[in-house]
C-alpha positions in Angstrom: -127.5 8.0 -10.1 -127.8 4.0 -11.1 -127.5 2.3 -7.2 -126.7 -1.0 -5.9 -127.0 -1.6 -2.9 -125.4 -5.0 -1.3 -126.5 -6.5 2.2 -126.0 -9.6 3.6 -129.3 -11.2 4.2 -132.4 -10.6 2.2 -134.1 -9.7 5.9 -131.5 -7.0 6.3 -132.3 -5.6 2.3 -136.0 -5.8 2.9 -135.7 -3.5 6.1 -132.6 -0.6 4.4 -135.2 -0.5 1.5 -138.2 0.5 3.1 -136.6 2.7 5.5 -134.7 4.1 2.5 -137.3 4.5 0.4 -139.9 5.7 3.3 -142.0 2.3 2.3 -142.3 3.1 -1.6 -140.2 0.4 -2.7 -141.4 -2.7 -5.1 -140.2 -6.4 -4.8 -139.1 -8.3 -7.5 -137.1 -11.3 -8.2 -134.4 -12.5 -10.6 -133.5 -16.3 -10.8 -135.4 -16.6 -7.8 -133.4 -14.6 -5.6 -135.8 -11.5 -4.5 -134.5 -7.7 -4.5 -136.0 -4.1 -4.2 -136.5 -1.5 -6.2 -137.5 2.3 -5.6 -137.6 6.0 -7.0 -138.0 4.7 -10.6 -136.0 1.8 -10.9 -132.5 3.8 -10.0 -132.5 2.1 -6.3 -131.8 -1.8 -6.6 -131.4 -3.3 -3.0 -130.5 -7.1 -2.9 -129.7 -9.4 0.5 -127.4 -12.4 0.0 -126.8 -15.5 1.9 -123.3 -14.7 3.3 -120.4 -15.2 1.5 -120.8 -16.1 -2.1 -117.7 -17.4 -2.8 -115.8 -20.0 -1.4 -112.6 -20.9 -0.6 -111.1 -24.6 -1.5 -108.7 -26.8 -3.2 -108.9 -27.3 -6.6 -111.0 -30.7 -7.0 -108.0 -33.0 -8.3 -106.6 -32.2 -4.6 -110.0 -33.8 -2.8 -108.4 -37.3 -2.8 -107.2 -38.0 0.3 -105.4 -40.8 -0.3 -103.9 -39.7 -3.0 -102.7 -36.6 -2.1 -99.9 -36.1 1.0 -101.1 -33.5 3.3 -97.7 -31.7 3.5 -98.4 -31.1 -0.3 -101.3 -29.2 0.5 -99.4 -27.1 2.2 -98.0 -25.0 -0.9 -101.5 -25.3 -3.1 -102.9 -22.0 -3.4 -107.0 -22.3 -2.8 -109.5 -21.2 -5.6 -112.1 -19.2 -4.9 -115.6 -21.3 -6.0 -119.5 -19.6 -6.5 -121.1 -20.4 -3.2 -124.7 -19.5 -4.8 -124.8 -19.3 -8.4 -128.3 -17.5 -8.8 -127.6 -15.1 -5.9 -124.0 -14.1 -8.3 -126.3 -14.2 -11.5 -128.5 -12.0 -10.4 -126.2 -9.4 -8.7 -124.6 -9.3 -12.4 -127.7 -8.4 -14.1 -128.7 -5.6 -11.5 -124.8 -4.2 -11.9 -125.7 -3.6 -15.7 -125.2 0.2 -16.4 -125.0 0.9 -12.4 -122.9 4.0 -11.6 -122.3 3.4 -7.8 -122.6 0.3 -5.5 -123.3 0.8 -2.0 -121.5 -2.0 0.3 -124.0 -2.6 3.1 -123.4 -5.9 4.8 -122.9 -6.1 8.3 -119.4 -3.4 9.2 -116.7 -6.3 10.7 -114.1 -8.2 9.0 -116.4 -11.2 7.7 -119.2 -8.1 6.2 -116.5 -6.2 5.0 -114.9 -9.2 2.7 -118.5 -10.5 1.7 -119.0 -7.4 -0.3 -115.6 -7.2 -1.3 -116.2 -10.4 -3.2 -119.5 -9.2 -5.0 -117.0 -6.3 -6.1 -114.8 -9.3 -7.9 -117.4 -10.4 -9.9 -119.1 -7.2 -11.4 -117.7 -4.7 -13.7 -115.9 -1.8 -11.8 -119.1 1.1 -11.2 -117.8 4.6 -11.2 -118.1 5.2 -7.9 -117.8 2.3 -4.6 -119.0 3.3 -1.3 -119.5 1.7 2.3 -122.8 2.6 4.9 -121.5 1.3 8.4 -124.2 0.9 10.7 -124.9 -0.6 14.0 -128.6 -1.2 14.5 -131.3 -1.4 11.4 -133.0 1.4 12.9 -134.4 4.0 10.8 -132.2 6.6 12.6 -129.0 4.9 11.9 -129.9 3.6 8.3 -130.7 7.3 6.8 -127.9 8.4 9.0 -125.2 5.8 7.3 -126.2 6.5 4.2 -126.3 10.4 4.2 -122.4 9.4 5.5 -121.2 7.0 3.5 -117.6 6.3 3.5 -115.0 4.0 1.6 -114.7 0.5 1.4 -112.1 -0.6 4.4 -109.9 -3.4 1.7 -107.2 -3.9 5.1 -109.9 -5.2 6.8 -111.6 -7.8 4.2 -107.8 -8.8 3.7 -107.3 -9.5 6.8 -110.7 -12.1 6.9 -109.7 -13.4 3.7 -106.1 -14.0 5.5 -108.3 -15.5 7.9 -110.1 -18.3 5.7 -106.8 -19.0 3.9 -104.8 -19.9 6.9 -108.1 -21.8 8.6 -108.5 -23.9 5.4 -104.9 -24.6 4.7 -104.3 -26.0 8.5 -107.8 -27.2 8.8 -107.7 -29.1 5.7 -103.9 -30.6 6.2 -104.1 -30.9 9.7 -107.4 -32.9 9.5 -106.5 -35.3 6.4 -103.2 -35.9 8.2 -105.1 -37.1 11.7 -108.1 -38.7 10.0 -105.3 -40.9 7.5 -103.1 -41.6 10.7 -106.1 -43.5 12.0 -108.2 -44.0 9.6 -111.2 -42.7 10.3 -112.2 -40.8 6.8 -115.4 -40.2 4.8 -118.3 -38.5 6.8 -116.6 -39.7 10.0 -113.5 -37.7 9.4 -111.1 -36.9 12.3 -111.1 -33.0 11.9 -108.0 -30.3 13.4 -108.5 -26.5 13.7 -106.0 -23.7 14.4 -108.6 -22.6 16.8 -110.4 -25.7 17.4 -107.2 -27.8 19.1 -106.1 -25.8 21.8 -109.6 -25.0 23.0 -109.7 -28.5 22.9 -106.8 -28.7 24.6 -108.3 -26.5 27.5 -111.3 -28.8 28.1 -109.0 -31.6 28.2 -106.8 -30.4 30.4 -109.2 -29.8 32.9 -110.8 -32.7 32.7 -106.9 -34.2 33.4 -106.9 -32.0 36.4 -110.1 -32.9 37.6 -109.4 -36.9 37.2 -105.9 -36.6 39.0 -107.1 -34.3 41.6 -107.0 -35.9 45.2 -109.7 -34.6 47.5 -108.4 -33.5 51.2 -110.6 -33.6 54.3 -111.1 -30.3 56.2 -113.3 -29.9 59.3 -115.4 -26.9 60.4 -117.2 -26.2 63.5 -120.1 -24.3 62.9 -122.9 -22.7 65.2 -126.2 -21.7 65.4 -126.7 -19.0 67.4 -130.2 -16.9 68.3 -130.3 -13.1 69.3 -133.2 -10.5 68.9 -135.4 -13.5 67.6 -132.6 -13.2 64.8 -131.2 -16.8 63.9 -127.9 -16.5 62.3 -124.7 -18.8 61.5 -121.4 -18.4 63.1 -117.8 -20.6 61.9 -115.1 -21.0 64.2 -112.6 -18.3 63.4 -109.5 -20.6 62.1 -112.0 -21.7 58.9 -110.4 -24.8 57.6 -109.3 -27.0 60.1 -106.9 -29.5 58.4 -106.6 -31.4 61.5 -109.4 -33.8 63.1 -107.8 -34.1 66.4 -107.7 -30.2 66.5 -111.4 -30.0 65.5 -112.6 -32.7 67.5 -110.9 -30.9 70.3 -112.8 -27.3 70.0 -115.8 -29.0 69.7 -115.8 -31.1 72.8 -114.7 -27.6 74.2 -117.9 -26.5 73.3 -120.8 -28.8 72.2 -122.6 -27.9 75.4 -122.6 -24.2 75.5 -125.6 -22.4 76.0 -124.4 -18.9 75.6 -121.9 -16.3 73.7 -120.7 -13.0 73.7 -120.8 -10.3 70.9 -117.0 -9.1 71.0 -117.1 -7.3 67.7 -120.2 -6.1 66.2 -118.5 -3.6 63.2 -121.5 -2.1 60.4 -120.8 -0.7 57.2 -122.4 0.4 54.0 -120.8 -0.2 50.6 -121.5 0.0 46.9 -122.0 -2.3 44.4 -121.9 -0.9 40.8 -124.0 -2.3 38.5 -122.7 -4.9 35.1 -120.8 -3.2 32.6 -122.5 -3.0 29.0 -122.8 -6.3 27.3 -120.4 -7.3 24.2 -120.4 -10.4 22.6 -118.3 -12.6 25.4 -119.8 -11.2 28.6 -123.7 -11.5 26.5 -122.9 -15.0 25.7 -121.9 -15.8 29.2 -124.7 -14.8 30.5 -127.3 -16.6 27.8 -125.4 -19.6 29.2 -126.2 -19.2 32.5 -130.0 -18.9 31.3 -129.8 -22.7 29.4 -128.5 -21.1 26.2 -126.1 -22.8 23.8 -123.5 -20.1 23.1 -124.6 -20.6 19.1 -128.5 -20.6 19.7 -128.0 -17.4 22.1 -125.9 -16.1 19.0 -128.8 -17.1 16.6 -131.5 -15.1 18.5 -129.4 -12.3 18.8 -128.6 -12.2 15.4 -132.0 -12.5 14.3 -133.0 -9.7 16.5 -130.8 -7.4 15.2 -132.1 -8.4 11.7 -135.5 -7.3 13.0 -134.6 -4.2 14.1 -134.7 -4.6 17.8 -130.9 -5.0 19.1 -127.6 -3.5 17.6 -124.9 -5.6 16.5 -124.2 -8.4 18.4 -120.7 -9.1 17.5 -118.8 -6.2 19.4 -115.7 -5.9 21.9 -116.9 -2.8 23.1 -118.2 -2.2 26.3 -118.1 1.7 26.4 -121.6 3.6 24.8 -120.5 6.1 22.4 -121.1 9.3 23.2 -123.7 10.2 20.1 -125.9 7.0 21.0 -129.3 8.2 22.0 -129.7 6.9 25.4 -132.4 9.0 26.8 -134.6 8.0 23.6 -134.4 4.4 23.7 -135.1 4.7 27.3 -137.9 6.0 26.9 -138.9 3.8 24.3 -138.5 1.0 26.4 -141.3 2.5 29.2 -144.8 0.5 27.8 -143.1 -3.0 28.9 -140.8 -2.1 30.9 -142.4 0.6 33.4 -141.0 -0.4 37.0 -137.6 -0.1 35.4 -137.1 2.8 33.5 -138.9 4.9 36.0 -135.8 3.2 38.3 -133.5 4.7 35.5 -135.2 8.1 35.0 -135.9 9.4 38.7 -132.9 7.6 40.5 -130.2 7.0 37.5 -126.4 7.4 37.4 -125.4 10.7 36.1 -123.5 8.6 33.7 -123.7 4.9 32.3 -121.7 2.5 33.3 -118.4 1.7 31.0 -116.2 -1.5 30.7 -112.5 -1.7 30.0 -112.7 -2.3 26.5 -113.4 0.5 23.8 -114.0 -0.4 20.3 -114.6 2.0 17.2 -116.9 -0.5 15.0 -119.5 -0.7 17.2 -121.2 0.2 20.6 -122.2 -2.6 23.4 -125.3 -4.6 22.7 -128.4 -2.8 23.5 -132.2 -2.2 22.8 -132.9 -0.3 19.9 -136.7 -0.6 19.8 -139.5 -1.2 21.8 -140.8 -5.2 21.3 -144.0 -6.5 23.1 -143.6 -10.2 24.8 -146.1 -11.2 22.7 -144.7 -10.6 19.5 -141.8 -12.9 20.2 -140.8 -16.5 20.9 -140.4 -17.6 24.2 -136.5 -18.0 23.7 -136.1 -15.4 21.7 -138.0 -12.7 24.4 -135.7 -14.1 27.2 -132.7 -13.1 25.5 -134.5 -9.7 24.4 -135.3 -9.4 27.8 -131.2 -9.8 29.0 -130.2 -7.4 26.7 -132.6 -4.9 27.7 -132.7 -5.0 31.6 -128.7 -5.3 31.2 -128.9 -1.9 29.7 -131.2 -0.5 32.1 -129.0 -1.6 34.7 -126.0 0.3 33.5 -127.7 3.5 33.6 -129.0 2.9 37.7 -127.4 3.7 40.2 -125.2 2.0 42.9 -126.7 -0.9 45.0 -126.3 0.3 48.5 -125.6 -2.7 51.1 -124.8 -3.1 54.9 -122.2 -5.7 55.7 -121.7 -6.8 59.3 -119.1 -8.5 60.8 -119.4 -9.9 64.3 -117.1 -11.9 66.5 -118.3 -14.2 69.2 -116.7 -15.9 72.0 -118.1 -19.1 73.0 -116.3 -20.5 75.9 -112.8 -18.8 75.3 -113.4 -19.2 70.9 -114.0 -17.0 68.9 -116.4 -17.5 66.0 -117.3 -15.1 63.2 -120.2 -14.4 61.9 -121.3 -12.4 58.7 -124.1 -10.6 57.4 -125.5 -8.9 54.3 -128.4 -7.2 54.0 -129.4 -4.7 50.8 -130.6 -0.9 52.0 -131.0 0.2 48.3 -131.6 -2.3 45.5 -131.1 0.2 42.7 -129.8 -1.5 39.9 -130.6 -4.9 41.6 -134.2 -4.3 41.2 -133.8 -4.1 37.5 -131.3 -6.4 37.0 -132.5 -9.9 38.5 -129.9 -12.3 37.2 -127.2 -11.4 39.8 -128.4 -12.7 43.3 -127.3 -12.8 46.8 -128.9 -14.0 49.6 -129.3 -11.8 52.6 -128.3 -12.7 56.2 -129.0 -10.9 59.1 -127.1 -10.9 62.3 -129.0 -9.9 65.4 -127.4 -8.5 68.5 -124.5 -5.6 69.4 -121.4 -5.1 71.0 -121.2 -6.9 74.5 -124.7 -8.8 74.5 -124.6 -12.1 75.1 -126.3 -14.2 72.5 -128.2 -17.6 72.5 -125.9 -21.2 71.3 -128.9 -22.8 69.7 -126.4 -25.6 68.1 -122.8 -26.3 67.2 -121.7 -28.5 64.9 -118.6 -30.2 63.7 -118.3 -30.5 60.0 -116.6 -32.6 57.3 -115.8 -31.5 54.1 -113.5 -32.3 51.3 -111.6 -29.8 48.4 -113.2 -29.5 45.2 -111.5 -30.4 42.0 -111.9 -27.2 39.4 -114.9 -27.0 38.0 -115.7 -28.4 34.1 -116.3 -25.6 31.6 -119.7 -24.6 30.6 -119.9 -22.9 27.6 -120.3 -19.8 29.1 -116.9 -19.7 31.3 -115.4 -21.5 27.8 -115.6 -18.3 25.6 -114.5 -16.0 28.8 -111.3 -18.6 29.3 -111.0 -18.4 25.1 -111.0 -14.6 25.0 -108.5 -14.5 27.8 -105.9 -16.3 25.5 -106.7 -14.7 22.0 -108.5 -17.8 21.0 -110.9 -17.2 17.7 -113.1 -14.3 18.1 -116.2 -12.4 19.4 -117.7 -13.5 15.8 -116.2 -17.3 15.7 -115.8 -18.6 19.4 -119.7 -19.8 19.8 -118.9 -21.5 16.2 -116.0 -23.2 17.1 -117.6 -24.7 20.3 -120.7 -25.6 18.3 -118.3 -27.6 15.8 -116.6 -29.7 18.6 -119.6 -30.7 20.0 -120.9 -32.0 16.2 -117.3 -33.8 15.8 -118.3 -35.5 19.3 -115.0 -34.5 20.7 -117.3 -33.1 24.1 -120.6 -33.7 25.8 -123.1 -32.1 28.0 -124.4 -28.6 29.4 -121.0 -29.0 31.9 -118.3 -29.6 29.1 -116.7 -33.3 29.2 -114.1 -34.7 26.2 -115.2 -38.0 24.9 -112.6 -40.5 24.7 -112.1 -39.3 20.5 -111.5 -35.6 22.0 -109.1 -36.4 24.5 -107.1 -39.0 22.0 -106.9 -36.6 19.5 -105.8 -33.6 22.0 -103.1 -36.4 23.0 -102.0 -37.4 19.6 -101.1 -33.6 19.0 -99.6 -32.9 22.4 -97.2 -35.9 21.4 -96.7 -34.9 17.9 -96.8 -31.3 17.6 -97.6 -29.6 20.9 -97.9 -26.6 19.4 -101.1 -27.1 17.8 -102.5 -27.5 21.6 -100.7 -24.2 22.7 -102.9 -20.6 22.2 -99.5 -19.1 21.7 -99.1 -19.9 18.1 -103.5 -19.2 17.3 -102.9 -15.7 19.5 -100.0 -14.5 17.1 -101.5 -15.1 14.3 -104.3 -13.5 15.2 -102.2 -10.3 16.2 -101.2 -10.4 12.6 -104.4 -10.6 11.3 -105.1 -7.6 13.7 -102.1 -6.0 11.8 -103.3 -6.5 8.1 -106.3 -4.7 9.1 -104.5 -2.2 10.2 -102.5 -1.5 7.1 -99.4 -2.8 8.9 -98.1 -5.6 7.1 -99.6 -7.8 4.3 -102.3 -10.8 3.7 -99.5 -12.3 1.5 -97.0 -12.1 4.7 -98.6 -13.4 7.0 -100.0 -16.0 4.8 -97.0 -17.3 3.6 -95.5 -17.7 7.4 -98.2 -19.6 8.8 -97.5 -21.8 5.7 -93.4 -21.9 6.8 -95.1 -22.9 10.6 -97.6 -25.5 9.2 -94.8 -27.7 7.3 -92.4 -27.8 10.7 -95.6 -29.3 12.4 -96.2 -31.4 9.8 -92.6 -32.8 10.1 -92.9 -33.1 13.5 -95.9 -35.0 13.1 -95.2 -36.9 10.6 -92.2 -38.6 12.8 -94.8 -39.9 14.8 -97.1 -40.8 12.6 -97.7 -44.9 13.6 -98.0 -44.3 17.0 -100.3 -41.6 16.8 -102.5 -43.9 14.5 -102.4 -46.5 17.4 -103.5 -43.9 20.1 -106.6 -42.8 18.1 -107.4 -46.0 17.1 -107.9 -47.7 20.2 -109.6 -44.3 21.4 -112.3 -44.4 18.9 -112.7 -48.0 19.7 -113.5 -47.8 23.1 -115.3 -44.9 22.2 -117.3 -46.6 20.0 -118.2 -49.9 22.4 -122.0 -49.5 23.0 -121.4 -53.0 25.2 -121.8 -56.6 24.8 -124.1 -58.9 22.9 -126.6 -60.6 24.7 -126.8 -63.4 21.9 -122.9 -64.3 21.3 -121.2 -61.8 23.9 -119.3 -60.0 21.0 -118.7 -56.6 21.6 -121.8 -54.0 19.9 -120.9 -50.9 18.0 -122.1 -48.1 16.0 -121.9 -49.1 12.6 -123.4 -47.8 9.1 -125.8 -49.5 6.2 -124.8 -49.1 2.5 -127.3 -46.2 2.8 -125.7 -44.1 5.6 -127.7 -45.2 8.4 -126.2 -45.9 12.1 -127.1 -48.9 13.8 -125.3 -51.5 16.3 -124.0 -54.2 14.9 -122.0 -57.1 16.6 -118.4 -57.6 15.6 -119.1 -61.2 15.4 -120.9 -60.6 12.2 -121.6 -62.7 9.9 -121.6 -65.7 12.6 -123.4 -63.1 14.6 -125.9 -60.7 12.8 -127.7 -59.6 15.9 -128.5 -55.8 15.3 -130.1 -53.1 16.6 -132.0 -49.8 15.1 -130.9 -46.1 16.1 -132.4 -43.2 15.6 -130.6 -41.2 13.2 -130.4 -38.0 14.9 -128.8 -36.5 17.9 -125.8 -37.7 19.9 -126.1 -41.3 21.8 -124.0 -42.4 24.3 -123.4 -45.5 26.3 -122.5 -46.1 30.5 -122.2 -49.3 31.1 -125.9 -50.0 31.9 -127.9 -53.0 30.4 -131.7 -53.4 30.3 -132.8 -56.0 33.1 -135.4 -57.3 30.9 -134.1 -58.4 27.6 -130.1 -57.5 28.5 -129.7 -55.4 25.5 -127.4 -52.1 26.5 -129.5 -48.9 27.8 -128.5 -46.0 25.9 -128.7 -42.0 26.2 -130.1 -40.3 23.2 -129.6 -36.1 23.5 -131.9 -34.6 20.7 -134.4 -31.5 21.7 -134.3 -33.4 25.5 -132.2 -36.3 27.0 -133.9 -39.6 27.8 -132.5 -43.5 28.4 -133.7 -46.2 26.1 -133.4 -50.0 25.5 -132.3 -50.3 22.1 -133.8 -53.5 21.5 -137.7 -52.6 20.1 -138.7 -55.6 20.6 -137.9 -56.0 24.3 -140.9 -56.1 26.2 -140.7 -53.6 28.2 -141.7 -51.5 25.7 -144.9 -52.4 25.5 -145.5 -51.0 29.1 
């Protein structure tokens, strides 16, 4: 039988035809795209580039000034060729084929990219679907000796997806960017998803500028038994009061010695992490220096490769059929310390998380790599995945908390201890630490008073995002999902509405968030995002339709754009001056104007001086990466000191000429 088979990456068609094909397969190329061919030329195997078509508005609707955006609203978008020698190829390989075999990743995005190569070639006789997990020789053979229909409730409800993001997107965005009149390139942009995560980093960010610190005292002590130094705080914690501090410590400052009251031992458990899915992987990348979209990128690729399953999963339960005990064993030649842990002293059964999923199991090894073989980066991330599935297959950490009490001169301090008797998982799993403490002493010894101190602290305001604690707080409110929340981050940071490793709202971001919160709070609120994404749920389902749920989103979209639209001056004048302070880069050190980025007929940035043309002092920027201004000023030449974050963060003078940079 005449085959097609459709993936979604050439990497991914390479790999399915030689495991296919046992390695006899021949590579060709039409129109420059390549593709693979076996048993006689009845086997064609081609990888795309994602999607190939693309939804948008007809062109005549691409003026924004000429076109209102509540009249977008209604437009229906037209699907365009994304690639148009990926499609023409895929049409000459469909000639006289019988059966076409849908093979692109199994989610809602895979699902509707070959959906749409089955919209632009003639019906075959016969349309099947290979779901897979890993590109694994096991799996690949096993998916195809199984193959099963295409799933059309679940590309409908990612198309449903791209029609709602692009009508609000698009309408929301032209009405913002027009409001204040920041179009072209340096358009304002709005997302259903986008604005209330937004929102949430700006929030905190409000909470963290109007929080008001409060003093709080502790006494603490140092205290020496069994050659044991250990740390003791007074037993009332927090002391709110200075007089009532003050006063226990006078009470005590000179003490020389203390006695054990309480002295209570116990052993506990720990359990190891639960399997890794997409948020609780990300999250942890982050905490290794990862951008949530470069961790995404590795794992992705690594997948491609054959060495991880699919990354994009809510699952955190192993199926029952995956093959545990073989990749283990796989795993030995790098990792021998480990899976010995796992083999001679592992859990009779592997961990499990909350969440079960059908598509696809948690993220885990599926073949053996060498550290060699790989990229720094990307053997870090293998290196997560893997000891995070070791670890869910050890056993219980075993650890000994004590608790003592001990009086010093009629007050009672308390002291804690933790110290590990098995490591277990803990010796596979080096990410999660905790320091030990030992106490020293028992019940009714007295114990040394090596020093007692009274300490001042202050609360601490909540703490700013990182990108990792983002996704977990994004998840938490139905915000995007596992496939788009690292993208959605990634695009605020290249609209400049946030900054830095620890997430902060530039003065664009937080105008914007503003604008809507006065205009249209909903757009801030997850509410509205998580419904619609519990109907998107449902047209997967079968429940209810794309249509449905399409049109009410469009029925929502023009009362917020009414709302909006009420308000329209003063929003303008809010982002306005917002982007103008944004933009100050300081003053001029020739006329005292105020410097700005600006652009050249040919699209470059630079600072110019808003007293041009009496003034046409200017200075050179490099044209990639994000640069940011504090206030500081070079104390040689007085031009401003600016930040430049692009592969590294450095300060800068941004006059070349100054001399300072010839030292």
């Amino acid at each position: 039988m005449k085959t097609l088979v459709i993936c979604e990456k050439n990497i991914a068609a390479k790999r399915i035809a030689q495991i296919i094909s046992n390695g006899r397969y021949k590579q060709s190329r039409l129109y420059g795209v390549p593709y693979y061919t076996f048993n006689d030329g009845e086997w064609h195997v081609i990888g795309l580039r994602g999607h190939i078509l693309k939804l948008d508005y007809p062109a005549e609707y691409n003026k924004w000034e000429g076109i209102s955006p509540i009249k977008l609203v209604d437009i229906r978008p037209m699907k365009k060729i994304e690639n148009r020698n990926i499609v023409q190829a895929i049409k000459k390989l469909a000639e006289g084929v019988e059966r076409v075999i849908v093979a692109t990743d199994y989610d809602r995005e895979g699902e509707l990219i070959g959906v749409e190569v089955l919209e632009i070639i003639p019906q075959p006789h016969e349309v099947k679907r290979a779901r897979f997990s890993s590109l694994t020789p096991y799996e690949i053979k096993k998916a195809f000796e199984n193959l099963v229909d295409v799933d059309y409730n679940l590309s409908q409800s990612a198309e449903a997806r791209q029609i709602i993001d692009l009508v609000w997107g698009a309408t929301l965005t032209r009405f913002i960017s027009l409001s204040s009149g920041k179009v072209g390139k340096d358009f304002l942009s709005v997302g259903r998803v986008q604005s209330p995560t937004l929102a949430l980093i700006v929030e905190r960010e409000k909470q963290r500028d109007s929080f008001v610190p409060t003093p709080y005292w502790q006494i603490k002590a140092t205290l020496r038994s069994d050659d044991i130094l250990f740390s003791a705080i007074h037993e009332k914690g927090k002391l709110w009061d200075e007089d009532e501090a003050k006063k226990i410590y006078d009470a005590i400052k000179d003490a020389k010695k203390g006695v054990i009251k309480e002295f209570v031992k116990e052993r506990k458990e720990e359990a190891p992490p639960t399997p890794f899915n997409t948020t609780s992987f990300l999250n942890e990348a982050s905490k290794l220096g990862y951008t949530a979209a470069s961790a995404m990128k590795i794992a992705e690729d690594l997948y491609t490769r054959g060495m991880i399953s699919y990354p994009r999963t809510d699952n955190t339960v192993y199926p029952p059929g995956l093959p545990i005990k073989s990749i283990v064993k796989k795993l030995e030649y790098v990792f021998p310390k480990e899976v010995k842990e796992v083999i001679t002293n592992g859990r009779e059964k592997p961990m499990r998380g909350k969440t079960i999923a059908h598509d696809h199991p948690p993220i885990h090894p599926v073949e053996l790599v060498e550290k060699e073989k790989l990229e720094k980066r990307e053997w870090k991330i293998y290196e997560l995945i893997v000891r995070r599935f070791l670890a869910t297959l050890a056993k219980n950490a075993i650890v000994e908390i004590t608790n003592a009490d001990i009086e010093i001169d009629n007050q009672v301090f308390k002291a804690e201890g933790y110290k590990i008797v098995e490591a277990n998982w803990k010796n596979i799993y080096p990410y999660v630490r905790m320091r030990e403490r030992e106490i020293g002493g028992k019940k009714g010894e007295e114990v040394e008073v090596v020093d007692v101190k009274k300490v001042r602290d202050e609360t601490k305001p909540p703490k700013r995002y990182t990108q990792g604690s983002l996704i977990l707080q994004m998840e938490s409110y139905n915000l995007g999902t596992k496939s788009t929340r690292h993208e959605i981050i990634e695009k605020l940071y290249k609209r400049n509405y946030i900054k830095g490793k620890t997430i902060v709202p530039t003065l664009s971001g937080i105008a914007v968030t503003e604008a809507l919160q006065k205009g249209a709070e909903i757009i801030t609120k997850p509410d509205m995002t998580a419904d619609l994404e519990k109907k998107m749920n449902e047209i997967a389902e079968g429940k209810v339709s794309l249509q449905e749920v399409v049109e009410e989103s469009r029925v929502m979209l023009k009362k917020v754009l009414e709302m909006l639209e009420r308000r329209k001056e003063h929003i303008g004048d809010v982002l306005r001056e917002a982007i103008s302070k944004q933009n100050f880069f300081g003053k001029c050190p020739q006329c005292g104007g105020n410097l700005s980025i600006m652009k050249s007929r040919k699209g470059k940035r630079f600072l110019g001086c808003s007293n041009f043309p009496r003034c046409n002092n200017s200075y050179s920027l490099p044209q990639k990466g994000s640069i940011s201004f504090d206030g500081e000023y070079c104390n040689i030449c007085g031009a401003p000191m600016v930040t430049i974050t692009y592969k590294g963060k450095w300060k800068q003078c941004v006059n070349l000429k100054c001399p300072s940079k010839n030292n």
